[in-house]
Residue frames as a rotation matrix with the C-alpha (Angstrom) as fourth column:
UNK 1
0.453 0.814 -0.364 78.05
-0.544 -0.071 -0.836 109.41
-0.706 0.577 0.411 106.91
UNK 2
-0.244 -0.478 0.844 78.63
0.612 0.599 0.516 106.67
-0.752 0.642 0.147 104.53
UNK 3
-0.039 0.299 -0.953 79.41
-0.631 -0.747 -0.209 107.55
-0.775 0.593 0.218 100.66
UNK 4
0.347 -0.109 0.932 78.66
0.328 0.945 -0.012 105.49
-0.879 0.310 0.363 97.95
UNK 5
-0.615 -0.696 -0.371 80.29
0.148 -0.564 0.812 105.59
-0.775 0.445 0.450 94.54
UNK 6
0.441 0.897 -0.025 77.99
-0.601 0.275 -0.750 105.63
-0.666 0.346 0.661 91.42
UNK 7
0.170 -0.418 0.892 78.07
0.299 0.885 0.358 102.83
-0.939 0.206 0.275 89.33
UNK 8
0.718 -0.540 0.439 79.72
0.510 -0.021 -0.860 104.70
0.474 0.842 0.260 86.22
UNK 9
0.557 -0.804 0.207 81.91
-0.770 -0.594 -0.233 105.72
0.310 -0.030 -0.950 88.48
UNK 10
0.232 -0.306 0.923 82.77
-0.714 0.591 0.375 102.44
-0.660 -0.746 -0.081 89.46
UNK 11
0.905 0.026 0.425 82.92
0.399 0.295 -0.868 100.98
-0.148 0.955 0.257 85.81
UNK 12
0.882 -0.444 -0.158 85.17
-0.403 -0.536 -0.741 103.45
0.245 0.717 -0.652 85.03
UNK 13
0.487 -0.686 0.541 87.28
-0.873 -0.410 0.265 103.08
0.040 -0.601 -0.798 87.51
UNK 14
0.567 0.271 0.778 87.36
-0.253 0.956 -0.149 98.98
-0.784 -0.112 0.611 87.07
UNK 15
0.905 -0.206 0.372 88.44
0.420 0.295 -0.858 99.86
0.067 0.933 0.353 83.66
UNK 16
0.755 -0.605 0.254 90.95
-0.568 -0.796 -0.207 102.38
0.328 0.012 -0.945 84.38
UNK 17
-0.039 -0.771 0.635 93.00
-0.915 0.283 0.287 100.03
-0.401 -0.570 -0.717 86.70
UNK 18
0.174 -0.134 -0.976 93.91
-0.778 0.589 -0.219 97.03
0.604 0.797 -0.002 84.44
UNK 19
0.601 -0.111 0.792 93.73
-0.582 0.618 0.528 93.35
-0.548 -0.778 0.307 86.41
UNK 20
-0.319 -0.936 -0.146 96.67
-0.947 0.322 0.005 90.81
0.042 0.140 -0.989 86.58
UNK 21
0.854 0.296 -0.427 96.88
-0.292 0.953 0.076 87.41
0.430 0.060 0.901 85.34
UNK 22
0.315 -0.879 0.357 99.44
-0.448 0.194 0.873 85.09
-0.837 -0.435 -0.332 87.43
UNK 23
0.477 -0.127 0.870 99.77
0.351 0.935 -0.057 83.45
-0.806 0.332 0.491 84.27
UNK 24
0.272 -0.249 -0.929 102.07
-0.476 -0.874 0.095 85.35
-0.836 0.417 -0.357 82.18
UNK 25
0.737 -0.130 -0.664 102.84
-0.552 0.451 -0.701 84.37
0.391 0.883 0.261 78.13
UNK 26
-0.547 -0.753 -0.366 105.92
-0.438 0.630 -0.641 81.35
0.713 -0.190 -0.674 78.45
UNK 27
-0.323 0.074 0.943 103.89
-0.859 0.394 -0.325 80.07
-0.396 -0.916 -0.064 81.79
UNK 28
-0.960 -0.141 -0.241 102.69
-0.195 0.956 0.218 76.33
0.200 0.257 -0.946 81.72
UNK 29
-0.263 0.949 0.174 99.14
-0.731 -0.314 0.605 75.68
0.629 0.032 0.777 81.47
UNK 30
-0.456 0.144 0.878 97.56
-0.575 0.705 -0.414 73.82
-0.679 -0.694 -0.238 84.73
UNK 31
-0.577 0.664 -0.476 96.23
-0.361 0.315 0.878 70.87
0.733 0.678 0.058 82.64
UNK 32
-0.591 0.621 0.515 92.65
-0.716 -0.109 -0.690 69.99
-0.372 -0.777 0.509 84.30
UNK 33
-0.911 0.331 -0.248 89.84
0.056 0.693 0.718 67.40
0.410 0.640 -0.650 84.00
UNK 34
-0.889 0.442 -0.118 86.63
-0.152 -0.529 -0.835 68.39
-0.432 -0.724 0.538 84.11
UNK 35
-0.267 0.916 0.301 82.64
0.796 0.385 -0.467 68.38
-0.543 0.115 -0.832 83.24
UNK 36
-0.367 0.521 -0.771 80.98
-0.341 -0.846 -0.410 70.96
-0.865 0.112 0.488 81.09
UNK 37
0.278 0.878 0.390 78.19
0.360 0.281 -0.890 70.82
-0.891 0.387 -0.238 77.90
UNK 38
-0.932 -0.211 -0.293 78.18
-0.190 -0.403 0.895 71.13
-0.307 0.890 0.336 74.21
UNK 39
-0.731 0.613 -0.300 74.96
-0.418 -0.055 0.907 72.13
0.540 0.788 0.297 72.70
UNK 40
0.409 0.308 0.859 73.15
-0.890 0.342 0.302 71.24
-0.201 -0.888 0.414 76.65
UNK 41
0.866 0.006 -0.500 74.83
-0.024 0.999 -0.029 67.57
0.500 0.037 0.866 76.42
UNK 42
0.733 -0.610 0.301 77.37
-0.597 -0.364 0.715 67.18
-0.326 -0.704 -0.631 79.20
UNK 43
0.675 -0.658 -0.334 80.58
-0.112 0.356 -0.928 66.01
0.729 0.663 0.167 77.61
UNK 44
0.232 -0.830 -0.507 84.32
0.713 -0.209 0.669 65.50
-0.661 -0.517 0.543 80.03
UNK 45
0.956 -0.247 0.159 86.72
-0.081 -0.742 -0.666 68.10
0.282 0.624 -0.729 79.31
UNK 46
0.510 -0.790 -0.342 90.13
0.634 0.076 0.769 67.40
-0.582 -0.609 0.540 79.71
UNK 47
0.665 -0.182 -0.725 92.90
-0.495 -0.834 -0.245 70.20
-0.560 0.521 -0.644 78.56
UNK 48
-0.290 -0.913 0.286 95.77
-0.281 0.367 0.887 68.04
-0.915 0.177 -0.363 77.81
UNK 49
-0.186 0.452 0.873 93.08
0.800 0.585 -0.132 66.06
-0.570 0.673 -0.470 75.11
UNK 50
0.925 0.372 -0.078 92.15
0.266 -0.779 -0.568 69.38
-0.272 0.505 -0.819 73.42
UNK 51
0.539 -0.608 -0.582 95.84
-0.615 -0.757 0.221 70.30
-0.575 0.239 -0.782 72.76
UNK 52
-0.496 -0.692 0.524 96.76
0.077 0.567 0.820 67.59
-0.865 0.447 -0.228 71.09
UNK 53
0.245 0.870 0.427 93.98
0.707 0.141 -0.693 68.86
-0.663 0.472 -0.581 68.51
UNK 54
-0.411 -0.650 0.639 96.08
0.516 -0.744 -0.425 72.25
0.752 0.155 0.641 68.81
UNK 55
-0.952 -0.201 0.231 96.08
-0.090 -0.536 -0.839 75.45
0.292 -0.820 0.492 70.39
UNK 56
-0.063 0.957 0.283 93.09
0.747 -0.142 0.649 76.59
0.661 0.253 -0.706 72.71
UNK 57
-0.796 -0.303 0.524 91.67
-0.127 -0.762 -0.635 79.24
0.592 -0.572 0.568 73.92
UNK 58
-0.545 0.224 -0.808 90.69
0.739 0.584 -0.337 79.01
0.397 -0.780 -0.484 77.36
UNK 59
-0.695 0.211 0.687 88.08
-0.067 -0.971 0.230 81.83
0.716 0.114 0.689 78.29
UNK 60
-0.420 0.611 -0.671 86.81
0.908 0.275 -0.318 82.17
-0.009 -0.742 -0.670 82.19
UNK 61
-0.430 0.680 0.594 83.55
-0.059 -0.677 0.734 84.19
0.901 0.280 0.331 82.28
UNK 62
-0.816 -0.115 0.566 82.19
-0.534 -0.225 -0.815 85.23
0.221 -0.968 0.122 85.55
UNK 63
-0.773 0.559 0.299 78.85
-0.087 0.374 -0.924 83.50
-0.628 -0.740 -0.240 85.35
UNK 64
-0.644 0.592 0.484 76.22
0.751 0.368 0.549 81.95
0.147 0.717 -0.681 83.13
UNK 65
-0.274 0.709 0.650 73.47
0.757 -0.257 0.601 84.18
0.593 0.657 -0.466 82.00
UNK 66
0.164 0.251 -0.954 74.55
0.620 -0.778 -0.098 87.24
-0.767 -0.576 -0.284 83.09
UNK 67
0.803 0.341 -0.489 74.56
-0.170 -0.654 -0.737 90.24
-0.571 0.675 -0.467 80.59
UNK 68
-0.025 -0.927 -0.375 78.39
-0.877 -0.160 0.453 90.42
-0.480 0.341 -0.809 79.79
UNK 69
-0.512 -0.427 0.745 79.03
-0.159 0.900 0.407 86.62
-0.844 0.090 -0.528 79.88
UNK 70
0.245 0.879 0.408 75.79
0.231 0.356 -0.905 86.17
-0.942 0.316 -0.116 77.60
UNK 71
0.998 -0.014 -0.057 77.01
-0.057 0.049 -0.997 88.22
0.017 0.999 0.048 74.75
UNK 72
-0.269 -0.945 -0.183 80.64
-0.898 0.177 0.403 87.16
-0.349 0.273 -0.897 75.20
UNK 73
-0.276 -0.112 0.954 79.15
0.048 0.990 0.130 83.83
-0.960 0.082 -0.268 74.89
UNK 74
0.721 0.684 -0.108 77.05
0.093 -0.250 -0.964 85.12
-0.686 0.685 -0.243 71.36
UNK 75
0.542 -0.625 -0.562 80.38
-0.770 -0.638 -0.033 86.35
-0.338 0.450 -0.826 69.85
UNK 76
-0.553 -0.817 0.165 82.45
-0.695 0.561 0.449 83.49
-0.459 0.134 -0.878 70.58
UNK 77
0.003 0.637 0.771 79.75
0.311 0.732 -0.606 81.70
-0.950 0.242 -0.196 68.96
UNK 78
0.983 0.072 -0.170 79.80
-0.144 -0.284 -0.948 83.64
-0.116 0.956 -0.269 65.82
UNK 79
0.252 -0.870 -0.423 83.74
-0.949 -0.138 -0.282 83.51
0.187 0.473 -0.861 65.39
UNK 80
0.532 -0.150 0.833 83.95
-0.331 0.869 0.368 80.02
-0.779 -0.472 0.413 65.96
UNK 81
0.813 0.085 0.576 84.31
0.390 0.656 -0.646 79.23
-0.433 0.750 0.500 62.34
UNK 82
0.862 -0.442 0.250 87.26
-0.260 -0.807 -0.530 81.60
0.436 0.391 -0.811 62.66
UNK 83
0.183 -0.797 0.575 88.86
-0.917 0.073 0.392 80.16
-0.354 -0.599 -0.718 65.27
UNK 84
0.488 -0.157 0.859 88.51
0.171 0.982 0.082 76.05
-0.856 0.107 0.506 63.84
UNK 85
0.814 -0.567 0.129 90.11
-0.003 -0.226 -0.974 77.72
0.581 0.792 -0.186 60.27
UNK 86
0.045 -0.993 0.110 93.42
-0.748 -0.107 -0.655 78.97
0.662 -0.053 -0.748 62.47
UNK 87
-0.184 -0.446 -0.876 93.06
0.108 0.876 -0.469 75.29
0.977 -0.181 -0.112 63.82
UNK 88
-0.947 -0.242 0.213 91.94
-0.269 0.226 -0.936 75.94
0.178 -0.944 -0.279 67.89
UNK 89
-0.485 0.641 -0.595 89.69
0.434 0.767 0.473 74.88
0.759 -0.029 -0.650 70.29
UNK 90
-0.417 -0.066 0.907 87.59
-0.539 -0.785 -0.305 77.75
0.732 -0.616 0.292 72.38
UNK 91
-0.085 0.546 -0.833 86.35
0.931 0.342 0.130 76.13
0.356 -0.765 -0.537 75.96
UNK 92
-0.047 0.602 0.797 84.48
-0.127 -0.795 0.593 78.52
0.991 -0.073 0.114 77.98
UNK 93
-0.403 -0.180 -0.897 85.12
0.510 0.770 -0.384 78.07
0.760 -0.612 -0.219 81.94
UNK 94
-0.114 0.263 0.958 83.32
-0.526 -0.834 0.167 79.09
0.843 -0.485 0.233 84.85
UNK 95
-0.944 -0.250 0.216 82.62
-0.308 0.427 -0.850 78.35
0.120 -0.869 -0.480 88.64
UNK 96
-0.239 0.710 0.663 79.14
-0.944 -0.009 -0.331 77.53
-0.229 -0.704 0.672 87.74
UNK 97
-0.105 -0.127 0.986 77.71
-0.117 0.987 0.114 73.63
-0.988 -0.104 -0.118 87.76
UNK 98
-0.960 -0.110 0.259 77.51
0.153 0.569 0.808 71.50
-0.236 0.815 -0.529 84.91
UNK 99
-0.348 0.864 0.363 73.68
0.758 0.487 -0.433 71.70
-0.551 0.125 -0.825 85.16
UNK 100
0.165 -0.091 -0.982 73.85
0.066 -0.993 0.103 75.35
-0.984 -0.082 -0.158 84.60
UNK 101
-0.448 -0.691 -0.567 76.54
-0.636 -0.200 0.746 75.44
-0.629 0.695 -0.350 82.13
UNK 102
-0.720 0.252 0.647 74.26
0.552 0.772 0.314 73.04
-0.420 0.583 -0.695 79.85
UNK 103
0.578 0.797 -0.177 71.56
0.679 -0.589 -0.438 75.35
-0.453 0.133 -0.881 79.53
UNK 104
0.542 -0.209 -0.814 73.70
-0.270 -0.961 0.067 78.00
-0.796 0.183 -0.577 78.89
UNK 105
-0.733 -0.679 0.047 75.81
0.005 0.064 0.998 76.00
-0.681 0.731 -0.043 76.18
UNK 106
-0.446 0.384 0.809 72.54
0.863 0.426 0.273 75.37
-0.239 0.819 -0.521 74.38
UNK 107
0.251 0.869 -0.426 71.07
0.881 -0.387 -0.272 78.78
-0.401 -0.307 -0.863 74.65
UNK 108
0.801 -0.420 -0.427 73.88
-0.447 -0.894 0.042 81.53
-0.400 0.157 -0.903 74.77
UNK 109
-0.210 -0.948 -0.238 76.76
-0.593 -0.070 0.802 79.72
-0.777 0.310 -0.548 73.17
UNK 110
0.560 0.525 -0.641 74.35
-0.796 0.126 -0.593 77.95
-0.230 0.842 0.488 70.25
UNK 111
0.703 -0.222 0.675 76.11
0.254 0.966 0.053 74.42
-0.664 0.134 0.736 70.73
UNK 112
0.835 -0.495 -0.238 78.92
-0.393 -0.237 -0.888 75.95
0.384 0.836 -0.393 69.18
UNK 113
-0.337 -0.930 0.150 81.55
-0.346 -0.026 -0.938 75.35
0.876 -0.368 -0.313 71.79
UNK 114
0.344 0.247 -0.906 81.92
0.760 0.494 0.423 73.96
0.552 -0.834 -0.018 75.43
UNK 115
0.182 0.128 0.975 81.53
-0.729 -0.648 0.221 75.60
0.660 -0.751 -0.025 78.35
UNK 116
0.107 0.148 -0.983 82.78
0.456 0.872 0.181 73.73
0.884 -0.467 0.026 81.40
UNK 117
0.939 0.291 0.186 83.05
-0.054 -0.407 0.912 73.85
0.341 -0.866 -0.367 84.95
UNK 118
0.132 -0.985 0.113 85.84
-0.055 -0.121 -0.991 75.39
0.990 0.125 -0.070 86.65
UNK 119
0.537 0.209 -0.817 86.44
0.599 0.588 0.543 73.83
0.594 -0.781 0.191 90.12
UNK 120
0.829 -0.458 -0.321 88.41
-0.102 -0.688 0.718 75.83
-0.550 -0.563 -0.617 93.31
UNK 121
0.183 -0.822 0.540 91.66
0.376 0.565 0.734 74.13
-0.908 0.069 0.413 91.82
UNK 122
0.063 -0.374 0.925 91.32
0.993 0.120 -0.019 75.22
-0.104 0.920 0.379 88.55
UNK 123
0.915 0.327 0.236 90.07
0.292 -0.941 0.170 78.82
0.278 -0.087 -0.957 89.36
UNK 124
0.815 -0.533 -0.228 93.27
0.060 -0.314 0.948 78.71
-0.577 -0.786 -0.224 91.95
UNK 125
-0.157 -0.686 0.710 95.81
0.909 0.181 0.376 77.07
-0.387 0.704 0.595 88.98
UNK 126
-0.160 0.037 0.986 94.50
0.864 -0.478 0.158 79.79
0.477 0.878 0.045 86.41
UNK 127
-0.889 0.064 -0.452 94.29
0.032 -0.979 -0.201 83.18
-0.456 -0.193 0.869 88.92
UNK 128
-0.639 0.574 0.512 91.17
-0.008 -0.671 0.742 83.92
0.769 0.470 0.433 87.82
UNK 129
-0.135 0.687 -0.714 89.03
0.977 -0.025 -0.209 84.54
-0.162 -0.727 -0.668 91.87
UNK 130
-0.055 0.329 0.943 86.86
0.452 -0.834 0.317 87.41
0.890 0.444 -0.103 91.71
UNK 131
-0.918 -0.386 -0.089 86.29
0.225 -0.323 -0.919 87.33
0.326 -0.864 0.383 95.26
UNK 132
-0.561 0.809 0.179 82.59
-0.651 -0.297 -0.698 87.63
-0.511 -0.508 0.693 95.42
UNK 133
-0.633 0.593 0.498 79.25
0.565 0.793 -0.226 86.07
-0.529 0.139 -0.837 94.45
UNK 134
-0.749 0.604 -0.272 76.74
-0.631 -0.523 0.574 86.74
0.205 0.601 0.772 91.89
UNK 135
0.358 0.886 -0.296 72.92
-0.760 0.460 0.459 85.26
0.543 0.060 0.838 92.78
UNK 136
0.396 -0.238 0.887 75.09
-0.875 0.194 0.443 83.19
-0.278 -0.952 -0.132 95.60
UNK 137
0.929 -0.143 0.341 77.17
0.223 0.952 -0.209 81.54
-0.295 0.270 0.916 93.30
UNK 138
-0.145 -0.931 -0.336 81.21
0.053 -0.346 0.937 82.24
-0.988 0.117 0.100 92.96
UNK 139
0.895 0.170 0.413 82.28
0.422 -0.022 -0.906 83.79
-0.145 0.985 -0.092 90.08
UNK 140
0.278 -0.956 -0.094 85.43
0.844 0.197 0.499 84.27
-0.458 -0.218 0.862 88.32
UNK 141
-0.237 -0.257 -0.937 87.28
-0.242 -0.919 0.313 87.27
-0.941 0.301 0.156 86.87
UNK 142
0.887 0.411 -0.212 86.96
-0.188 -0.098 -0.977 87.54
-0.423 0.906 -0.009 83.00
UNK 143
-0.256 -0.965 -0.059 90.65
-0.556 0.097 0.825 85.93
-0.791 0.244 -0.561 81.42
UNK 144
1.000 -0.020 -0.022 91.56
-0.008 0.534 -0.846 84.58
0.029 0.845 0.534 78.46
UNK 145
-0.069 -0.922 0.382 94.19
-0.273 0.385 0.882 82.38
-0.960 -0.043 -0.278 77.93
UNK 146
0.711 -0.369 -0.599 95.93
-0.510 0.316 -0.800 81.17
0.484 0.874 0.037 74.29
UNK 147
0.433 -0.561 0.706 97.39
-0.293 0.653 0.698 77.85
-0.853 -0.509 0.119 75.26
UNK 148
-0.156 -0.979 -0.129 99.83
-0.936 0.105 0.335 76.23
-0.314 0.173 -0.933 72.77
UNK 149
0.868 0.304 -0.393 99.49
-0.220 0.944 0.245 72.79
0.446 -0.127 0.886 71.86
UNK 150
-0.375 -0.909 -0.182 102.87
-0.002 0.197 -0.980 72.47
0.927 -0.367 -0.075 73.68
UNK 151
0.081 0.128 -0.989 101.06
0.793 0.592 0.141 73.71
0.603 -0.796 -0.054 76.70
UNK 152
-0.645 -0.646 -0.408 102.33
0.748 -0.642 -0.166 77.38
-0.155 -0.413 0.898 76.93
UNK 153
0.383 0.924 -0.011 100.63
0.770 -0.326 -0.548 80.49
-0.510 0.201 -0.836 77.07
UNK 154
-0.404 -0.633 0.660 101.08
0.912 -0.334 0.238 82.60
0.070 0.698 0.713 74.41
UNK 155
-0.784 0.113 0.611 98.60
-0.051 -0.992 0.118 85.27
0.619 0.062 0.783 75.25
UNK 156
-0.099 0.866 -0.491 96.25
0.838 -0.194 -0.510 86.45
-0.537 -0.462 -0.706 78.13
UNK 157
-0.501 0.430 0.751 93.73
-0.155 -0.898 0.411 89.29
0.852 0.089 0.516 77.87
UNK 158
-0.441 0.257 -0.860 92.70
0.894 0.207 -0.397 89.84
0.076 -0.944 -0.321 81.24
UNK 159
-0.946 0.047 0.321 89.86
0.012 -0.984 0.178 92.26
0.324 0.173 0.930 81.33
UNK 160
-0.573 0.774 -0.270 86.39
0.352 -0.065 -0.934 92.57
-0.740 -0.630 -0.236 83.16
UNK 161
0.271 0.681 -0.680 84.93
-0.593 -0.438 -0.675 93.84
-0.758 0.586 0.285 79.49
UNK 162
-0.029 -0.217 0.976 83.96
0.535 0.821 0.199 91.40
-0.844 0.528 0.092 77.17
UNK 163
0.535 0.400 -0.744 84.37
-0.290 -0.740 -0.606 93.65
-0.794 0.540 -0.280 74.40
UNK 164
-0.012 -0.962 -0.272 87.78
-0.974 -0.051 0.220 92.46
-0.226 0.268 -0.937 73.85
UNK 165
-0.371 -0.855 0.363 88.45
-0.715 0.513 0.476 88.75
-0.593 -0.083 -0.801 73.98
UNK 166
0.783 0.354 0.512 86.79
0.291 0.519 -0.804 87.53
-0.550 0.778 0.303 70.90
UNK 167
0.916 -0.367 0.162 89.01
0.027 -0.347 -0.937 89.45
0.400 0.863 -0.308 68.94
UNK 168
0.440 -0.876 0.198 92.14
-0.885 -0.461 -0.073 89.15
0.155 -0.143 -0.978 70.64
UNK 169
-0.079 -0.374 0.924 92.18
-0.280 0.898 0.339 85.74
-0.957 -0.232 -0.176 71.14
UNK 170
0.852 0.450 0.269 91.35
0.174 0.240 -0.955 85.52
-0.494 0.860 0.126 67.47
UNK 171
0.637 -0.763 -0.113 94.15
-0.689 -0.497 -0.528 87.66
0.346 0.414 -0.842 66.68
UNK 172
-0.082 -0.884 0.460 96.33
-0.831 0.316 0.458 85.41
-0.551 -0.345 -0.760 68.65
UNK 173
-0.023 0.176 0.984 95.55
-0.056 0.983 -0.177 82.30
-0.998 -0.059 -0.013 67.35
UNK 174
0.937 0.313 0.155 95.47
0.210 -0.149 -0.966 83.64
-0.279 0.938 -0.205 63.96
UNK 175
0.586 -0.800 0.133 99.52
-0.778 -0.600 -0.184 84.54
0.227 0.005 -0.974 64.69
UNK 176
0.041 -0.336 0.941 99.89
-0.491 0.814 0.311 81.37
-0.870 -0.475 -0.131 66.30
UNK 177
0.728 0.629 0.273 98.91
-0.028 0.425 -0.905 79.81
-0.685 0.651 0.327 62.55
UNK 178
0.978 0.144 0.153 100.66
0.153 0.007 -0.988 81.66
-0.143 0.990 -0.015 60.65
UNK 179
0.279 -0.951 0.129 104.18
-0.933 -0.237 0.271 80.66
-0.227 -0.196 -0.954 61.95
């Protein structure tokens, strides 16, 4: 007889066992060139061009308009004007297309920020495979990264709840400032 778990018991448990980033603070950020939208207009995205602006924070989200991602994407829209004060640049990265990720920059991330696509390579560079599909499209874990304008990471938050990584990447980047 099969058992299944229920799904707050499977939440919990998700939460309970913290996931690993391979990318630990001091690592080197894979630098990447890619597609993704500001305000639905598809834009390039290269990282290397964004740090010379300063730090940024790099935030993969498992998939466009799904509950979580949506209001992570709402948040990091409101603190934007927090994060351009301590001087960074948030990019949003996922595994879905460019056509997607337009819609969703103009909708759920109010043309504040870009949202771009994150290719096998970059998913593989940054650790961030979930291992499964959502609506038969890959999707990555939930990570934030705080990149340096050197290139280094200074902080992950690596957490399947987006509860956190508005504010903690704030917090970093707000530490990162004021040295």
């Amino acid at each position: 007889m099969r058992r299944f778990l229920s799904l707050p018991l499977v939440a919990a448990l998700s939460l309970a066992v913290p996931a690993t980033a391979a990318l630990a603070p001091g690592a080197r950020a894979p630098d990447f060139a890619t597609r993704g939208a500001v305000a639905g207009k598809v834009i390039a995205v290269k990282l290397s061009e964004q740090l010379k602006k300063g730090p940024v924070v790099l935030y993969f989200f498992p998939a466009a308009f799904t509950g979580g991602c949506n209001a992570e994407a709402h948040a990091f829209a409101e603190a934007i004007p927090q994060f351009q004060a301590a001087g960074a640049t948030v990019i949003g990265m996922s595994a879905d297309d460019v056509e997607t990720l337009s819609r969703f920059s103009a909708e759920k991330c109010a043309g504040k920020f870009a949202v771009a696509s994150a290719g096998p390579a970059v998913v593989k560079g940054y650790d961030v495979a979930l291992g499964k599909e959502v609506a038969g499209r890959a999707v990555t874990k939930r990570t934030s990264y705080v990149i340096d304008r050197n290139g280094r990471m200074v902080f992950v938050h690596d957490d399947m709840n987006p509860a956190e990584h508005v504010s903690q990447t704030l917090a970093a980047v707000q530490k990162l400032k004021a040295r």
